[in-house]
C-alpha positions in Angstrom: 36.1 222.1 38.2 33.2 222.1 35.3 32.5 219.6 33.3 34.5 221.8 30.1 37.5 221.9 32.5 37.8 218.3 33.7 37.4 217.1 30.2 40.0 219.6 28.9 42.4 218.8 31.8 41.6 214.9 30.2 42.2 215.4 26.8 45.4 217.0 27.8 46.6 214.2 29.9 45.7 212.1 26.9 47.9 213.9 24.4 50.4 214.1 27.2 50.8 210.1 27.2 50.5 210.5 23.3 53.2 212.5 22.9 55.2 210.5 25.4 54.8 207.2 23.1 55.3 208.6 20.1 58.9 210.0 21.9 59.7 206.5 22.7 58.7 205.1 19.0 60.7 208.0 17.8 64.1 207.0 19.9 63.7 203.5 19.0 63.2 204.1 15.9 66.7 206.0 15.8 68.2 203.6 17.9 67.9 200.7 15.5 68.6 203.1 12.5 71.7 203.8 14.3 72.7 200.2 15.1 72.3 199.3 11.2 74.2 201.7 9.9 71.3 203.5 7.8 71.1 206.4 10.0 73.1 208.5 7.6 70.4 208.1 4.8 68.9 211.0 2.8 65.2 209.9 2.8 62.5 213.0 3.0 60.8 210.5 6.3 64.4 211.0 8.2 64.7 214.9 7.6 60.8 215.4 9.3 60.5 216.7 11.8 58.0 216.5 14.8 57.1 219.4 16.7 58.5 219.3 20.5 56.6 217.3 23.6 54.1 219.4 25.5 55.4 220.8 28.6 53.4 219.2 31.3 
């Protein structure tokens, strides 16, 4: 592999475990809107959305 390839490959294991975090931020962040009762709000933050995990 060249060096260009083995540090793409890197980057894209990075963003892999990135996106993987910010999945479990993301479901426990709903969790404990959920438990509080405040999941239901109409706040601009709860309608974003992200785009999808990668799929590797």
């Amino acid at each position: 592999m060249t060096d260009g390839a083995e540090r793409e490959a890197a980057l894209l294991c990075e963003l892999s475990v990135l996106y993987a975090k910010r999945n479990q931020v993301q479901e426990k962040r709903v969790r404990a809107e959920q438990e509080s009762g405040s999941a239901h709000g109409d706040s601009d933050a709860e309608k974003t959305e992200l785009p999808p995990p990668l799929p590797f």
